[in-house]
C-alpha positions as CSV (number, residue, x, y, z in Angstrom):
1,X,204.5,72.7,166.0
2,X,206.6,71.3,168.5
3,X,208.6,68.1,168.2
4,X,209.5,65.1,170.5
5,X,211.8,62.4,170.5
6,X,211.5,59.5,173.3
7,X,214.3,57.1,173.5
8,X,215.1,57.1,169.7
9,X,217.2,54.0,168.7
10,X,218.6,53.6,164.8
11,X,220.8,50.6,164.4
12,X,222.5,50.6,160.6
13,X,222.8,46.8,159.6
14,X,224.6,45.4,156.5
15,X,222.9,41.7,157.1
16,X,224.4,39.6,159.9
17,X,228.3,40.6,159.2
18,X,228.1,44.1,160.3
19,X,225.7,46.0,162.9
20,X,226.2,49.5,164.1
21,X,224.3,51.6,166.7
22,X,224.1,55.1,165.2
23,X,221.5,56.6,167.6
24,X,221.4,55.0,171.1
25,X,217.7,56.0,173.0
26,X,217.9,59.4,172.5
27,X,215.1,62.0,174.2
28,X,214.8,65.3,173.3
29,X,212.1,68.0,172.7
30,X,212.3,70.4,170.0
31,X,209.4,73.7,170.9
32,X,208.5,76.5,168.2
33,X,210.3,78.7,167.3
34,X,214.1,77.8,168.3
35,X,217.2,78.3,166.5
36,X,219.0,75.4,167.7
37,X,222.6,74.0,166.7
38,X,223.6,70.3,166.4
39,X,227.3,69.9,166.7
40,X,229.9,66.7,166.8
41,X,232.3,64.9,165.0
42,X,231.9,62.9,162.2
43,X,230.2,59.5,162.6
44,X,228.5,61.3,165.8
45,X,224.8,60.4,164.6
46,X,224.3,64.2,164.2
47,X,223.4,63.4,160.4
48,X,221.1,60.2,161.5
49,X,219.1,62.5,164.1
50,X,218.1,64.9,161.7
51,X,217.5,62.6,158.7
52,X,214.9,60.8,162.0
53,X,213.0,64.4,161.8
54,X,211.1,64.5,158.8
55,X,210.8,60.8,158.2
56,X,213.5,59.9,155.9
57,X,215.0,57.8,158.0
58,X,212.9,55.6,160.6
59,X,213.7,54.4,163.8
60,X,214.6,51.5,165.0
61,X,213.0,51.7,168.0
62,X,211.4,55.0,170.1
63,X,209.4,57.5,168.9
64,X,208.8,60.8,167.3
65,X,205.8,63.2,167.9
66,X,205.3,66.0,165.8
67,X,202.5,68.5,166.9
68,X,201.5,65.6,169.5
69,X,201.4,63.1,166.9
70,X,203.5,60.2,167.0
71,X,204.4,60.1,163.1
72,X,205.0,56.0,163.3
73,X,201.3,55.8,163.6
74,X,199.5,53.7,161.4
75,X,198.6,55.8,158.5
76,X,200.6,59.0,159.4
77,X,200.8,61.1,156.3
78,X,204.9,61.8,156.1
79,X,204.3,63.4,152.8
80,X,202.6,65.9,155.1
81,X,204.8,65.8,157.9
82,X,207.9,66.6,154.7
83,X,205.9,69.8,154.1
84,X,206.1,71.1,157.5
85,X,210.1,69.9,158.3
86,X,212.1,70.7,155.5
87,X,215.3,69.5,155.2
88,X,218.1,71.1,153.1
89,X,221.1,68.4,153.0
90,X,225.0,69.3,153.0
91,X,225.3,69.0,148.8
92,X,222.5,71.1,147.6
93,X,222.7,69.0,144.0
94,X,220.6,66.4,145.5
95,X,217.6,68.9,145.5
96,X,218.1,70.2,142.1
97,X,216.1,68.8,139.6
98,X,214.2,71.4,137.4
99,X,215.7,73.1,134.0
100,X,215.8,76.8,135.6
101,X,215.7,78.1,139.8
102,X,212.3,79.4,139.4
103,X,211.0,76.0,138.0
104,X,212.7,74.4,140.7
105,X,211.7,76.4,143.6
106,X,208.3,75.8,142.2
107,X,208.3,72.0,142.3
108,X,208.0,71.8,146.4
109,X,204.8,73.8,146.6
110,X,203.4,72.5,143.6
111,X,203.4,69.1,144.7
112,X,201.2,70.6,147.8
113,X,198.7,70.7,145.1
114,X,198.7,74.7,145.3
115,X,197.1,76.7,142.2
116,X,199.6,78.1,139.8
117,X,199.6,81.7,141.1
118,X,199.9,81.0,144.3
119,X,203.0,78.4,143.4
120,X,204.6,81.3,141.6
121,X,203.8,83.7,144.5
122,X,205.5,81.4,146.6
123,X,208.4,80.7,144.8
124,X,209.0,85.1,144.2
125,X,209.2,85.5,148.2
126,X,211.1,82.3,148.7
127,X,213.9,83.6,146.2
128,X,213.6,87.0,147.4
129,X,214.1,86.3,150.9
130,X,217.4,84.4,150.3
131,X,218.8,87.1,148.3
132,X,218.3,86.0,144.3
133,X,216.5,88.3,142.4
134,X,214.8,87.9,138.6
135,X,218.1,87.9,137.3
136,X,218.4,84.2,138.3
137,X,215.0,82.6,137.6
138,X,215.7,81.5,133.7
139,X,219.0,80.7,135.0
140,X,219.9,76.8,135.8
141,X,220.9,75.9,138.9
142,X,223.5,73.4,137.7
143,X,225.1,76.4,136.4
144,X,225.4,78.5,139.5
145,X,228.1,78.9,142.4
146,X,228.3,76.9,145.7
147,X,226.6,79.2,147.9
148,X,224.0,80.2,145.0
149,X,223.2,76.6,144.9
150,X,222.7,76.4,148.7
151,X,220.4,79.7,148.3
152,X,218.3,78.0,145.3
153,X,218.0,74.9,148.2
154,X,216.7,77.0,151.3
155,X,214.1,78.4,148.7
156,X,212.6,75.7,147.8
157,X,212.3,74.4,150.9
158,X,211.0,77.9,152.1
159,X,208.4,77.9,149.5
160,X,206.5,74.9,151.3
161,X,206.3,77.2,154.3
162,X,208.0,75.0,156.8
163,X,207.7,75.5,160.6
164,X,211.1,73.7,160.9
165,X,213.9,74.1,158.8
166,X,216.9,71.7,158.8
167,X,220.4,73.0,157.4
168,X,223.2,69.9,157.3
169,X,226.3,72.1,156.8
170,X,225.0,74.8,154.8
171,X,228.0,76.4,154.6
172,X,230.2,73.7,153.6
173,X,233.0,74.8,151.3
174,X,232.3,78.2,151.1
175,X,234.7,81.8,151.4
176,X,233.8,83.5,155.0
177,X,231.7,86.3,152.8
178,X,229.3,83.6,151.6
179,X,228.9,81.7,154.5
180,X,228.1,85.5,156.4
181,X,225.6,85.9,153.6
182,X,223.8,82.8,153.9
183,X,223.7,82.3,157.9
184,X,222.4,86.2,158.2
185,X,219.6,85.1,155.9
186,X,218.7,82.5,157.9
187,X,218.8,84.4,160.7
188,X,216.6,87.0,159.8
189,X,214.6,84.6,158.0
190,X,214.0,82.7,161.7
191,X,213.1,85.8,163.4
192,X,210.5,86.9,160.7
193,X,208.6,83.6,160.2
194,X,209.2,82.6,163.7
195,X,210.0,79.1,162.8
196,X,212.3,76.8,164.3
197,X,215.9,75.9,162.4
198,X,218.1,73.5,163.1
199,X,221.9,74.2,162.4
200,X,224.4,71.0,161.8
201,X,227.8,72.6,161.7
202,X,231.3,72.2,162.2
203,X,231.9,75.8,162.9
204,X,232.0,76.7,166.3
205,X,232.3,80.0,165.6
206,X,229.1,79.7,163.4
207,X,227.5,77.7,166.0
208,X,227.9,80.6,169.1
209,X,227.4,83.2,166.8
210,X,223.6,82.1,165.6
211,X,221.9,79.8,167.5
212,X,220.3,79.5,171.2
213,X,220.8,76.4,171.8
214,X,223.3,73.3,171.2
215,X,223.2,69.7,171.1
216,X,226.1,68.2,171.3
217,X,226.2,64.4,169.6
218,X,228.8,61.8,170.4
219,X,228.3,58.0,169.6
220,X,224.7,58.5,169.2
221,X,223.9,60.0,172.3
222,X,223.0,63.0,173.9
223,X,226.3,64.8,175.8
224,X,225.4,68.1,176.3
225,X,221.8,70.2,176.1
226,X,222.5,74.0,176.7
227,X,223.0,77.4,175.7
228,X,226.4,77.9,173.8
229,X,227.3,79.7,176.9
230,X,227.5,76.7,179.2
231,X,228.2,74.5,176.5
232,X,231.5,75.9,175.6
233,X,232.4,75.9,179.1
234,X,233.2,72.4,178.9
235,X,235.4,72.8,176.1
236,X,237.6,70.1,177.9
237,X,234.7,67.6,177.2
238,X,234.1,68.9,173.9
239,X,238.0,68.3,173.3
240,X,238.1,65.2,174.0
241,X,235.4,63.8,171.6
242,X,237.0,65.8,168.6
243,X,235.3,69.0,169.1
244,X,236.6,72.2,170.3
245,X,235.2,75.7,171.6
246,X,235.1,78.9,169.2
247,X,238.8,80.4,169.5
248,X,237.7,83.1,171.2
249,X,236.4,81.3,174.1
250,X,240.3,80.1,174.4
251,X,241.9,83.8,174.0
252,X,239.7,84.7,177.2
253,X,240.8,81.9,179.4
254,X,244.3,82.5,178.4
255,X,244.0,86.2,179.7
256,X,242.3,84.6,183.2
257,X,244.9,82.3,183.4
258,X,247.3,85.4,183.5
259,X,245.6,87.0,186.0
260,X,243.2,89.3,183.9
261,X,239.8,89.9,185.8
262,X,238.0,88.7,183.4
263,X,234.4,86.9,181.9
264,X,235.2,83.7,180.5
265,X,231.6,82.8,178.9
266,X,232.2,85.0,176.2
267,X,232.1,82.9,173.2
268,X,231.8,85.7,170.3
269,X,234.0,88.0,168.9
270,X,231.2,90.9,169.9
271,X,231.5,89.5,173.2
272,X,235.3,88.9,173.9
273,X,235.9,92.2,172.8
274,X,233.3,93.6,175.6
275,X,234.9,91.7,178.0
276,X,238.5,92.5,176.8
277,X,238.1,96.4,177.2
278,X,236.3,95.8,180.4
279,X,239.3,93.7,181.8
280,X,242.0,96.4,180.3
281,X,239.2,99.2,182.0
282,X,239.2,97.6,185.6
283,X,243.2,97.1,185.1
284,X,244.0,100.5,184.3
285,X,241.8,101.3,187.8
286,X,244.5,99.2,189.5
287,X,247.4,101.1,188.2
């Protein structure tokens, strides 16, 4: 269920006294199955762009096609097109609204008009696969902790079986163990359902760690389209619009700099620490 975006244009207005471009004709395509990252700083239009995906926002002018469709058709079902592209935002309270989790991670797929056992089916996997067992389902989600919140989020969304999954900072706020947890899960959640997820984060680290490909958003346009490999390369560019490569990328250069034979696309601590012991390997030839 691929996704298309020709020359999408959103233009925030506040009457005559105040216009502001927010997405300037932006084109992408979005194919099956990706695990893409959406990076820049705030006020970029990353936000805009993905509210733009699953209808919640509509464009000013452009369009979107999902599956071939283009979903500002005349009588295009976005309650459908919701079901497929689900989108988990930044504070996970806005998606809360049952008494207990498992009530709430029931509410997406019952509203598909699914029968009762296969609602509660649903709901048993979704929870399962992002890590909260029965322990939590009489539970209420008001109650819980940050990144338990976040979890209860992802499963309701999962529960609607999604072939796109948005996450707007889904690690916001939360201690390095927590944000490991929940990234893995999506992670190995992408690779079993082969869906596509789209990552908006501020963590580079994060960023070069999980996904395959970045965009890169600066005043509502599109400044770079790659792999985090050849992203990060212009971490000069990136620097200069507020952003920054993942430190590692920096500790590398530094060594080249110094004379160090060394690969400077290594944007991972798995990978800088390959490329480290090579260096110190090919230097202890010299000597």
């Amino acid at each position: 269920m691929s996704m298309k975006l020709k020359k999408v244009s959103y233009v925030y207005s506040e009457g005559d006294a105040f216009e502001k471009k927010a997405l300037d004709e932006i084109s992408l395509e979005i194919p099956d199955g990706q695990f893409i990252g959406i990076i820049g700083h705030t006020g970029s239009g990353k936000s805009t762009l993905i509210q733009h995906l699953n209808g919640l926002l509509r464009a000013t002018s452009g369009a979107i096609y999902y599956d071939g469709e283009n979903i500002y058709q005349e009588g295009y079902d976005m309650r459908t097109l919701r079901s497929k592209v689900g989108l988990v935002f930044q504070y996970p309270e806005h998606q809360l609204f049952e008494v207990d989790v498992f009530s709430d991670v029931c509410f997406g797929p019952k509203n598909l008009g699914l029968s009762k056992e296969e609602v509660e089916e649903r709901a048993k996997k979704a929870l399962t696969q992002v890590g909260l067992d029965e322990s939590y389902y009489k539970k209420s989600p008001f109650e819980l902790s940050g990144g338990q919140k976040r979890r209860v989020a992802i499963a309701g969304i999962l529960a609607m079986h999604p072939q796109v999954l948005i996450l707007d900072e889904p690690t916001a706020g939360l201690d390095p163990k927590g944000r490991d947890e929940i990234l893995d899960q999506v992670a190995l959640l992408q690779k079993e359902r082969k869906i596509t997820v789209i990552l908006v984060s501020h963590s580079m680290e994060d960023v070069a760690r999980y996904v395959d490909r970045i965009i890169v958003v600066n005043d509502g346009k599109i400044l770079f389209d790659d792999t985090p490999k050849q992203v990060f390369q212009h971490y000069k560019e990136l620097e200069s619009v507020g952003l920054a490569a993942p430190q590692v990328t920096y500790v590398v250069k530094a060594l080249k700099e110094k004379g160090w034979d060394i690969d400077t696309t290594a944007t991972t601590v798995e990978e800088a620490k390959e490329a480290i012991l090579l260096a110190i390997k090919k230097r202890e030839k010299i000597c």
